[in-house]
N, C-alpha and C positions, 0 to 999 in steps of 0.2 A: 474331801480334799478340794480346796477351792484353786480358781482357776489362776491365781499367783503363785499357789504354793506352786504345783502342778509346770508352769514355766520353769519356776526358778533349777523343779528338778530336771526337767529335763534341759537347761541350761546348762547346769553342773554336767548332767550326763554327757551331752556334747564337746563340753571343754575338757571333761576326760577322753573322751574318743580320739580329738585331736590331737590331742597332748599325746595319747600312746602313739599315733601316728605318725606324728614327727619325730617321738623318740626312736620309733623303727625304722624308721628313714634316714633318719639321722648317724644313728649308729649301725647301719648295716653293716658294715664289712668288719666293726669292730667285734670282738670279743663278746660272744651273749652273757657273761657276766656284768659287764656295763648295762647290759638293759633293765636285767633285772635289778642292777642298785639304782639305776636311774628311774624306772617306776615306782619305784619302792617309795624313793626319797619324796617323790613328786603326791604321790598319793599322800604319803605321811603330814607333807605341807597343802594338801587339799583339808585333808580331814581336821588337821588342826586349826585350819579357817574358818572355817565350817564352824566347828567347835567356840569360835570367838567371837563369830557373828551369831550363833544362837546367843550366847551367853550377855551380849550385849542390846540385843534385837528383846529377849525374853526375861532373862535374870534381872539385869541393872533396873529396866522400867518396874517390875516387884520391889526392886531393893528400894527405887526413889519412891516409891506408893505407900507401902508400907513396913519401909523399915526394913533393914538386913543382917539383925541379931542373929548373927552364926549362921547365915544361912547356907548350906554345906553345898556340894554340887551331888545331885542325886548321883547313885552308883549306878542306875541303870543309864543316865546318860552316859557315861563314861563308859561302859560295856557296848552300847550304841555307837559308840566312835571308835572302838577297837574295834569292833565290826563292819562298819561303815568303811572303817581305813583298809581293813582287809580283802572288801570285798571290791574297789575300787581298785585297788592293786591286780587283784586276779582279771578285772575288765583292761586295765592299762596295760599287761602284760599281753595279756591274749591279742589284744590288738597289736602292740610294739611287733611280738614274733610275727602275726600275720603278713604286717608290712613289710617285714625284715625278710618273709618268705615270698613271699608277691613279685617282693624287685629284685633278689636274686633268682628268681626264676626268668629263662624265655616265655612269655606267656602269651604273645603275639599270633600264634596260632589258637588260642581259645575265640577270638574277636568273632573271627569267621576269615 
C-alpha cells in the first residue's frame, strides 16, 4: 500500500467518523430511526463516490489507452462497494449512537 493510497484511506475514514458525529449530535433528541436513515443515506452517497472516482481515476484511463469494447464493470467491484457501503454504515452508526449517548448522558463527573 503506498503512502497516498494509505492517506486517502484514512482520509475517508475520518470524514466518516465526523459525519457519524455530527449526525448524533445532531439528531440527538430525535427519534433513533432518523439516525439510522441518515447514516444509511450518507454512507450509501460515500460509497457511490467512491465507486465514481475509482471508475474514473482507473476505468476511463484503460478505456482511453486501449479501447473500451464492452468493457463490463468487474462483479467483484460491485460486491466490493456493497460491502465497502456496509461496513461504512455500521462504523457511521456506531459512532452516531455513541454521540447520541455521550451528550445525553451527565458525564461531567467521569473528567475527575
Amino acid at each position: 500500500m503506498t503512502a497516498l493510497t494509505l492517506a486517502a484511506f484514512l482520509a475517508c475514514e475520518a470524514d466518516l467518523t465526523l459525519v457519524g458525529l455530527g449526525i448524533g449530535l445532531g439528531l440527538r433528541s430525535s427519534n433513533r430511526t432518523f439516525t439510522l436513515a441518515a447514516t444509511a443515506a450518507v454512507s450509501a452517497a460515500f460509497a457511490v463516490a467512491v465507486f465514481l472516482v475509482w471508475t474514473l481515476w482507473f476505468v476511463a484511463p484503460a478505456c482511453v489507452i486501449g479501447g473500451c469494447d464492452g468493457l463490463p464493470v468487474p462483479v467483484t467491484a460491485l460486491a466490493y462497494l456493497g460491502a465497502g457501503a456496509a461496513a461504512q454504515w455500521v462504523w457511521m452508526l456506531a459512532v452516531a449512537m455513541a454521540a447520541r449517548f455521550a451528550k445525553n448522558r451527565n458525564l461531567a463527573h467521569v473528567s475527575g
